[in-house]
C-alpha atoms as one frame of an Amber mdcrd trajectory, in Angstrom:
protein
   1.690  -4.569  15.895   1.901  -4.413  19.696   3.506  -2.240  21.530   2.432
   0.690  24.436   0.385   2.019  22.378  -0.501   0.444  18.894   0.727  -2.177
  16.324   0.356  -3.719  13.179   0.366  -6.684  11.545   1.147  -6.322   8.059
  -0.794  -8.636   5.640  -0.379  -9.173   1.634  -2.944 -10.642  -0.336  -1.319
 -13.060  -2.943   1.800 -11.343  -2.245   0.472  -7.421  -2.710   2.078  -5.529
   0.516  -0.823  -4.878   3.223  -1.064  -3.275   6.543  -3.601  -5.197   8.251
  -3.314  -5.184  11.688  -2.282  -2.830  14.100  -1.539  -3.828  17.571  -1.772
  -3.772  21.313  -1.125   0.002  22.082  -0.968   2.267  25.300   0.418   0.962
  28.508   3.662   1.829  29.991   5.646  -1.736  30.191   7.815  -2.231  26.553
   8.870  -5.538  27.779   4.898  -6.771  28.067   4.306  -5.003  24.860   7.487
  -6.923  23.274   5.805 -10.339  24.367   2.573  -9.587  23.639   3.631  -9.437
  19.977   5.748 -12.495  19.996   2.229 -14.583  21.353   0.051 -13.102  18.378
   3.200 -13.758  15.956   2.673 -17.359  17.328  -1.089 -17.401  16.944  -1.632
 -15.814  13.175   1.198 -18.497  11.999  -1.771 -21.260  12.548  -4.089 -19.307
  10.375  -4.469 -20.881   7.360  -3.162 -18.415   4.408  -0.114 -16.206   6.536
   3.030 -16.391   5.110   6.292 -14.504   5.942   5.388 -14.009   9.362   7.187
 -12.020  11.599   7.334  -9.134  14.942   9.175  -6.000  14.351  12.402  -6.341
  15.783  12.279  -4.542  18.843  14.893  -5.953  21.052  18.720  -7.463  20.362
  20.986  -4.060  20.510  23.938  -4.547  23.127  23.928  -1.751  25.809  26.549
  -1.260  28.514  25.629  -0.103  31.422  27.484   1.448  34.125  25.965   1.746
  37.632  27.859   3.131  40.290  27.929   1.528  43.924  27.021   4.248  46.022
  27.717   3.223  49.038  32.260   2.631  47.547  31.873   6.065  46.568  31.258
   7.472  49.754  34.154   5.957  51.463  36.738   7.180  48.793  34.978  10.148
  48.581  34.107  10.394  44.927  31.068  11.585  43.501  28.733  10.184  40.875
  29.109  13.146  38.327  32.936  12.407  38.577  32.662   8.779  37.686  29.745
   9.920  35.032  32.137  12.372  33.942  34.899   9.354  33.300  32.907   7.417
  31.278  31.537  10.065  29.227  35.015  11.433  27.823  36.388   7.331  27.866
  33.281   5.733  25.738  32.110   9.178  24.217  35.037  11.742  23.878  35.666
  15.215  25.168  37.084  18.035  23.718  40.227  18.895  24.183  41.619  21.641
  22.431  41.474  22.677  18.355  44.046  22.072  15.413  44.421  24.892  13.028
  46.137  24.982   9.172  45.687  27.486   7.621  42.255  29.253   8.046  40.390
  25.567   8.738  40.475  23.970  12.150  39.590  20.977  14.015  38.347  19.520
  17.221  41.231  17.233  19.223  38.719  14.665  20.989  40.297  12.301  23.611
  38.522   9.009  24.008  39.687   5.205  24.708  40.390   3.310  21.544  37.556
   0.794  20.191  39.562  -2.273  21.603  39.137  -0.761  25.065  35.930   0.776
  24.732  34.043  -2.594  23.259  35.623  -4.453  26.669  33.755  -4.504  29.503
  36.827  -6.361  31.269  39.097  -3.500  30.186  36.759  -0.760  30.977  37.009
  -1.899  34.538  40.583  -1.485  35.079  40.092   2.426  34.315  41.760   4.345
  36.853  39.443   6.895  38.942  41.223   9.943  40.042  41.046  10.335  43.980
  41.590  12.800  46.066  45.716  13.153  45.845  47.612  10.900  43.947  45.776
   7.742  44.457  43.431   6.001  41.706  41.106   3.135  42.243  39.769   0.956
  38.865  36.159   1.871  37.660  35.309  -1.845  38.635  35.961  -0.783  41.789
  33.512   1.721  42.637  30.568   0.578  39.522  29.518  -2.507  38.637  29.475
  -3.023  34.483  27.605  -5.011  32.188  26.446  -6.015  29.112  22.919  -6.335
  28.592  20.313  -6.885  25.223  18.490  -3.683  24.958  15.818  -1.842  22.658
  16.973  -1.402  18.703  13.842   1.134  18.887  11.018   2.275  20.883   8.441
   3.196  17.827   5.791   5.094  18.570   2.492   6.183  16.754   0.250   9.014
  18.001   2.458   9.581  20.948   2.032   5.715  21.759   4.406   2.911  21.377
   4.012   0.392  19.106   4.672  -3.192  17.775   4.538  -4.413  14.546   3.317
  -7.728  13.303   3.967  -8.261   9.923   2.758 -11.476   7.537   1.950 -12.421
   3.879  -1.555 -13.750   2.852  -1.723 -16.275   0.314  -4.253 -18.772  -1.520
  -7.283 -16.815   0.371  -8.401 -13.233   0.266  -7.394 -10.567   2.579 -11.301
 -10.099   4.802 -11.734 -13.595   5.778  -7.929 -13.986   6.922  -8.152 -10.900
   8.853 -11.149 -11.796  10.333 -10.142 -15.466  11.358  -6.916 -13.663  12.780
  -9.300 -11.510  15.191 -11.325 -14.505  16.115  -7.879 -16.693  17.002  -6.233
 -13.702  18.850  -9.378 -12.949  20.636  -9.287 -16.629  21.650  -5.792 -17.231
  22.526  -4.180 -13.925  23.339  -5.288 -12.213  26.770  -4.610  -8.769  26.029
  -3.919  -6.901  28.786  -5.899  -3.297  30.647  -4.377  -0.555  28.572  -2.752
  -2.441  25.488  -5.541  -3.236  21.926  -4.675  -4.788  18.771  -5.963  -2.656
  15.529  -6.197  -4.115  11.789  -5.278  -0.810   9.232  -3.001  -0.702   6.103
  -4.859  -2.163   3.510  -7.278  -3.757   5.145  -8.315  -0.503   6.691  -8.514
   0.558   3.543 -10.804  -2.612   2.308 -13.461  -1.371   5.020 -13.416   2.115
   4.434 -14.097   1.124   0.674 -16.358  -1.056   1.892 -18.329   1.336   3.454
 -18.262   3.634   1.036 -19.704   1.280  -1.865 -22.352   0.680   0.630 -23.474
   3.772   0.053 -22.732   4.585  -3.681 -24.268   1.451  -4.754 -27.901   1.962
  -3.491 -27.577   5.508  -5.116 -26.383   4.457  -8.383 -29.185   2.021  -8.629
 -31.533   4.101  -7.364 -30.168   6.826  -9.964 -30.128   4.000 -12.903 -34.250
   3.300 -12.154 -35.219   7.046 -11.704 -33.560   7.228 -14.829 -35.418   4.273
 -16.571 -38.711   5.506 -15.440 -37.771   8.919 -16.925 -36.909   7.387 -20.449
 -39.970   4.822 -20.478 -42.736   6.526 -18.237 -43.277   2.796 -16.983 -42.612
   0.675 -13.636 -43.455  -2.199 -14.674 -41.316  -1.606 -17.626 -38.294  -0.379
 -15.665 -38.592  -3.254 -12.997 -38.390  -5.680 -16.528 -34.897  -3.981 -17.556
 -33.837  -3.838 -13.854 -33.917  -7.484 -13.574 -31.068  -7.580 -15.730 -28.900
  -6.622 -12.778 -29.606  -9.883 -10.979 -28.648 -12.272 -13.489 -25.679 -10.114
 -14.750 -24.052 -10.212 -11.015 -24.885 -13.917 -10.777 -22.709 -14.392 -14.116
 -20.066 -12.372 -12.521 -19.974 -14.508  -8.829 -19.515 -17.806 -11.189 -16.962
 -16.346 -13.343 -14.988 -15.286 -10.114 -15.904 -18.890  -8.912 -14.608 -20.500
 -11.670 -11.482 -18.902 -11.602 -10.941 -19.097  -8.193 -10.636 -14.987  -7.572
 -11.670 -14.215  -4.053 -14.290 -11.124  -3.967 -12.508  -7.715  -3.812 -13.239
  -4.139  -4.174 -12.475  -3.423  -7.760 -14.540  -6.605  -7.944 -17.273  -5.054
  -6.466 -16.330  -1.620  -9.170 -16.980  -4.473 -11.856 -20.447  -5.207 -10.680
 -21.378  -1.636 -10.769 -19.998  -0.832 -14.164 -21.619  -4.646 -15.146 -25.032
  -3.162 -14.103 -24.824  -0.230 -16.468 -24.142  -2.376 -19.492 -26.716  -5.023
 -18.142 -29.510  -2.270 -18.244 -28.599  -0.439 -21.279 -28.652  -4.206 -22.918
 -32.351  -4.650 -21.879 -33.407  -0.677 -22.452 -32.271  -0.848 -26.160 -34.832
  -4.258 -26.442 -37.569  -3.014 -24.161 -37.733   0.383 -26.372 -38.068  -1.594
 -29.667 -40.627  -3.750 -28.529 -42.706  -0.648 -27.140 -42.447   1.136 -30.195
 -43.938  -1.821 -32.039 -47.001  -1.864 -29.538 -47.412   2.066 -30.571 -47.171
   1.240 -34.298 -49.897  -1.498 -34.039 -48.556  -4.588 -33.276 -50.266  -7.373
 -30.975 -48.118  -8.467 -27.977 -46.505 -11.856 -28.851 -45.815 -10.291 -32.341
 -43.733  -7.357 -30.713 -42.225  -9.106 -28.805 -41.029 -11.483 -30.955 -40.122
  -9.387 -33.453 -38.149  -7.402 -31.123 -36.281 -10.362 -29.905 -35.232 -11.051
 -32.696 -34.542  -7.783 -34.408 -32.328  -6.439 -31.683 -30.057  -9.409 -31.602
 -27.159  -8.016 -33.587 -27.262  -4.882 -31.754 -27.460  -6.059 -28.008 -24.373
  -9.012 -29.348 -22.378  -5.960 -30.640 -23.187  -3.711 -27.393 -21.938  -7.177
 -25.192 -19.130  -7.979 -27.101 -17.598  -4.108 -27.756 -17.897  -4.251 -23.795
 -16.704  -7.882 -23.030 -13.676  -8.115 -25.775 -12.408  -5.019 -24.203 -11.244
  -6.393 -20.527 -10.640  -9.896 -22.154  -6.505  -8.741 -21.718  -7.118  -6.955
 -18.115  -8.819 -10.616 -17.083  -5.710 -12.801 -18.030  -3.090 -10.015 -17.078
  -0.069 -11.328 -14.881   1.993  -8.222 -14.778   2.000  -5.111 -12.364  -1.978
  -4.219 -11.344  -3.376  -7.805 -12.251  -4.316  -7.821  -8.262  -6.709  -4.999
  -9.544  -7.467  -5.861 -12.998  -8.236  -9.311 -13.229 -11.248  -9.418 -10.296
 -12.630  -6.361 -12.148 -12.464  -7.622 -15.948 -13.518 -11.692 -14.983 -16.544
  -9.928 -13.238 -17.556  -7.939 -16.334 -16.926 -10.797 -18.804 -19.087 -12.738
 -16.462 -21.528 -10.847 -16.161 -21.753  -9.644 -19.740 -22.068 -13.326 -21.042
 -25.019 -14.201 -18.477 -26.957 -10.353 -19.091 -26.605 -10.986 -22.792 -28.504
 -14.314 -22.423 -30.770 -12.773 -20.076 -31.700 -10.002 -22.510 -32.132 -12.325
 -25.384 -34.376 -14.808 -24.164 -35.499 -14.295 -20.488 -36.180 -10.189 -20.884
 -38.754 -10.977 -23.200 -40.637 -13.464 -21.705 -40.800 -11.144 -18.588 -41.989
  -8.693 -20.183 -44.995 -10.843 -21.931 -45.291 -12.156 -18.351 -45.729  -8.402
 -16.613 -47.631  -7.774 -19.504 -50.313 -10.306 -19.303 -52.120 -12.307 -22.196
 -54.224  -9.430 -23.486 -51.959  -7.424 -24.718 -52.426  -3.898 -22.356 -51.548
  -1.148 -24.338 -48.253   0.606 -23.228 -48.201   3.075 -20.068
C-alpha cells in the first residue's frame, strides 16, 4: 500500500489471505501517492510467486465541478454564495415546506430531476436570478465539468494510504517478501516523505519469528538443566542432547521431500520434535546406567540396553508419529498450519528413532571411553 501516509500490499501464501506489505505513507500529494502504487503494482508482478495482483482502487468516481468565473459575476452583479446557493438546492435539494396526515409529517424537498442533474449540458442552461427580472444560464457565469475523482482517501494513523494487494503461490511467504523489498528498492524511487511497510501476516511471521528466537534457546536450555537434574551427568546429558540434531535434520528432509517451504508452526514442530527426541534417548541412557550400577562391564550395558529398550523407544516413536500421520496429509481448512507441523514431527521422529537405536549408543561408548569409567 502507498498512499500519504502508509500502504499495503497484501500477500497469500498458497492462497491463505496475507497482509504483507504496507506502503509509501506521509506526504501531502494523493495523486503521487496514487502512482507510486501503480509502479510497485508493476514491479511485484515480475516476482516470481505473486498472483492476483492488484492497487486499491483509489481513483475512477465522476465528480462535477462547478467553478464560478469571478470576474462575469462582478459585472452582473451576482455573488458566489448566490450561485453556490443554486447549485446546492438544484443537485442537492432544499427544504421547502412539510406535508402533514394525520399526526406524521414530511419534508417537501425541491431539487432538479436525475435527467437534469446527471447533465452537465443541461445544468448549464439553469437560469441565475439577477437583479430584477432578468436571468442569465449557470454556463454563463461558471464553467462546469466532469472530472475522475477519488472513490476514497483511506487513511491509517492519521496518514493516507495505498494498498497493494497480491497472492503468493508455489514459494513461501519470507523469501517473496523479501525479493519484493529488494526489486522495489531497485526499481521504485520512493519519494522524501512517502515509505513502503510489509505487515499483515508477514508482520506477523517476524514477530513470531522473533519470539521463537527467544523461546527456543530457553526451552533447550530448560530441557538440559533438566537432563542434568535427572542424570547428575554432562557428558551424559550432551549424549541424549544430540538427539536434537539428527531429529531436526529428519524433519528439514521430510519438509524437503514434500516440497513444504519452512514456516512457523514448522518451526512449533521442531520444538515439540525435540522433546520426544530427548525423552527417546533419556529412557535408553537410564537403562544402560542402571546396568553399569548393577555390575555390568560397558559394551555389555550397552548392548544390552540397546537392545532391551527397543520395543519401548518404537512404541514411544510410533504413539507420537501415527498421531499427526492425518494432520500431515490434511487438505481441508488449517492444512496451511497442520501439514508443515505434522511432516516435521514424522520426520523427525523416524530419523531420532534411528538415532536412538543405533547411533545413541555408540556415543555413549565413545564419551565413555574403552575402560569402562564408572557412572558420574
Amino acid at each position: 500500500m502507498i498512499g500519504t501516509s502508509s500502504g499495503v500490499f497484501a500477500a497469500s501464501d498458497k492462497g491463505r489471505s496475507v497482509n504483507a506489505l504496507r506502503g509509501p505513507a506521509a506526504g501531502d500529494d494523493f495523486d503521487q501517492l496514487i502512482d507510486l502504487g501503480a509502479q510497485i503494482e508493476r514491479v511485484i508482478r515480475e516476482v516470481p510467486g505473486a498472483a492476483d495482483v492488484a492497487a486499491e482502487q483509489a481513483t475512477g468516481l465522476p465528480v462535477l465541478t462547478v467553478s464560478p468565473k469571478r470576474n462575469v459575476l462582478g459585472r452582473y452583479g451576482v455573488s458566489i454564495e448566490h450561485v453556490q446557493d443554486l447549485v446546492s438546492t438544484a443537485l442537492g435539494g432544499a427544504v421547502a415546506g412539510q406535508v402533514y396526515e394525520g399526526d406524521r409529517r414530511w419534508d417537501v424537498v425541491v431539487r432538479l430531476p436525475e435527467s437534469l442533474r446527471s447533465d452537465p449540458d443541461r445544468l448549464a442552461i439553469l437560469p441565475v436570478h439577477l437583479d430584477g427580472p432578468d436571468y442569465v444560464p449557470l454556463g454563463e457565469v461558471a464553467t462546469l465539468n466532469v472530472a475522475t475523482g477519488y472513490n476514497q482517501v483511506y487513511r491509517e494513523n492519521g496518514k493516507r494510504r495505498v494498498v497493494v494487494g497480491a497472492n503468493v503461490r508455489g514459494r513461501d511467504l519470507g523469501s517473496f517478501v523479501r525479493d519484493v523489498k529488494r526489486t522495489i528498492e531497485q526499481r521504485v524511487e520512493v519519494p522524501p516523505g512517502y515509505w513502503v511497510e510489509y505487515g499483515g501476516t508477514y508482520e506477523q511471521l517476524e514477530s513470531a519469528a522473533t519470539r521463537l528466537g527467544i523461546v527456543v534457546p530457553l526451552t533447550l536450555g530448560l530441557i538440559v538443566a533438566l537432563l542434568l537434574l535427572a542424570l547428575g551427568s554432562f557428558r551424559d546429558a550432551a549424549v541424549i542432547f544430540t538427539g536434537v540434531p539428527l531429529a531436526i535434520t529428519g524433519g528439514v528432509l521430510a519438509l524437503m521431500v514434500r516440497g513444504i517451504p519452512f514456516s512457523i508452526s514448522a518451526a512449533v514442530g521442531f520444538i515439540a520434535l525435540s522433546g520426544i527426541a530427548m525423552l527417546n534417548g533419556l529412557v535408553m541412557v537410564s537403562f544402560i546406567r542402571d546396568l553399569r550400577k548393577q555390575g555390568s562391564s560397558l559394551d555389555d550395558a550397552i548392548v544390552e540396553g540397546a537392545v532391551t529398550r527397543v520395543r519401548p523407544v518404537l512404541i514411544t516413536a510410533l504413539v507420537a508419529a501415527l498421531g499427526f500421520v492425518p494432520m500431515a496429509f490434511n487438505t481441508g481448512i488449517g492444512s496451511e498450519v497442520q501439514r508443515p507441523l505434522a511432516t516435521t514431527v514424522v520426520g523427525g521422529i523416524a530419523s531420532s528413532t534411528l538415532l536412538t537405536l543405533f547411533v545413541l549408543p555408540a556415543l555413549y561408548r565413545v564419551v565413555h571411553g574403552a575402560r569402562g569409567r564408572d557412572v558420574t
